[in-house]
C-alpha positions as CSV (number, residue, x, y, z in Angstrom):
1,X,96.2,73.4,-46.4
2,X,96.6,76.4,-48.7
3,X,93.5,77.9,-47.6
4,X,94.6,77.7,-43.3
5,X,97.7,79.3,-44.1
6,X,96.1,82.1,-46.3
7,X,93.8,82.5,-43.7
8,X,96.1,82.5,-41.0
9,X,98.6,85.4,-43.0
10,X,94.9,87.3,-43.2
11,X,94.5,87.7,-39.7
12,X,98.1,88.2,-38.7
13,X,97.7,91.2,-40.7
14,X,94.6,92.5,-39.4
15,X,95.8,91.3,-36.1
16,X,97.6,94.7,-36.4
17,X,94.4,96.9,-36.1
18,X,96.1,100.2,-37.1
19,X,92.8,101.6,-38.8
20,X,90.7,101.6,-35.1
21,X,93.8,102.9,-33.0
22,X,92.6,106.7,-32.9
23,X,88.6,105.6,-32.5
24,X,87.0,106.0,-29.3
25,X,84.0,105.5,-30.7
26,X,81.3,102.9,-28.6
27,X,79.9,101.2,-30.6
28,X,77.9,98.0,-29.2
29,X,77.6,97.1,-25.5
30,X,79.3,99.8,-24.1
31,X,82.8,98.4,-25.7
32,X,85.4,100.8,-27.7
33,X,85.5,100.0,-31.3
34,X,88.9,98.2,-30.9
35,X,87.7,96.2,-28.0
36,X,84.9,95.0,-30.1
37,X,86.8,94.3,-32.8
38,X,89.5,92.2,-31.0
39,X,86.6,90.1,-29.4
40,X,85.8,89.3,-32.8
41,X,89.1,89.0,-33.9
42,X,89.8,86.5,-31.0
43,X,86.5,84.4,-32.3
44,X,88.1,83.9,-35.7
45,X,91.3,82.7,-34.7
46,X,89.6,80.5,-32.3
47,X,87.6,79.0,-35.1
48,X,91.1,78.6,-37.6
49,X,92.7,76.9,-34.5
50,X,89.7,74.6,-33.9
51,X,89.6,73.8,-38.0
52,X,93.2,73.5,-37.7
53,X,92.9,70.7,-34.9
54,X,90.2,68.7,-36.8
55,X,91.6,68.7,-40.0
56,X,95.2,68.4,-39.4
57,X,94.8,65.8,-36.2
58,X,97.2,62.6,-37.2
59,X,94.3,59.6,-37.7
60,X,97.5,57.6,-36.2
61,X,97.5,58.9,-32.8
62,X,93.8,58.2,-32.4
63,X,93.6,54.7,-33.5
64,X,96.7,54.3,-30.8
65,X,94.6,55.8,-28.3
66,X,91.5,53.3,-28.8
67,X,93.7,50.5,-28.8
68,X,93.9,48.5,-25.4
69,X,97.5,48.9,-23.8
70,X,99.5,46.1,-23.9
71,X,100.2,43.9,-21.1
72,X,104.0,43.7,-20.6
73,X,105.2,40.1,-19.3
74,X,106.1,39.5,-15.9
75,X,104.7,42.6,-14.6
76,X,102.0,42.5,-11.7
77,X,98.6,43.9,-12.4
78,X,98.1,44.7,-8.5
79,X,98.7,47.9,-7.3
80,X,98.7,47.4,-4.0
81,X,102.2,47.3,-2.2
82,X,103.1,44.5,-0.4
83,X,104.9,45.5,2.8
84,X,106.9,42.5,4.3
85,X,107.2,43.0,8.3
């Protein structure tokens, strides 16, 4: 878990960007170098939240989820509503 959060502190800091903010350079695709580098900034932190989801995902919750539900007593299964006239 040491490694997410290290990585995680590492992009909130580059997150900043303050070494492109005078660049109008284009560099690839017709995109500023800032765009270009946010677009790739934005794949990263994609990729830590999708890490972050697979390897901190409570094994709990899913075995709750493939369980059937349980039936509570008394309760009617139909779900149709009777209508008395």
């Amino acid at each position: 878990m040491k490694i997410f959060w290290t990585v995680f502190l590492v992009l909130l800091f580059l997150h900043q960007d303050f070494w492109n903010w005078a660049s109008e350079d284009v560099v690839a695709l017709g995109m500023p170098r800032g765009l270009l580098y946010h677009a790739f900034f934005s794949l990263a932190c994609s990729g830590l939240g999708a890490w972050a989801v697979f390897r901190a995902w409570p094994e709990e919750w899913e075995q709750d989820a493939e369980q059937p539900p349980e039936d509570a007593e008394g309760v009617e299964q139909s779900s149709s509503i009777s209508r008395s006239e």
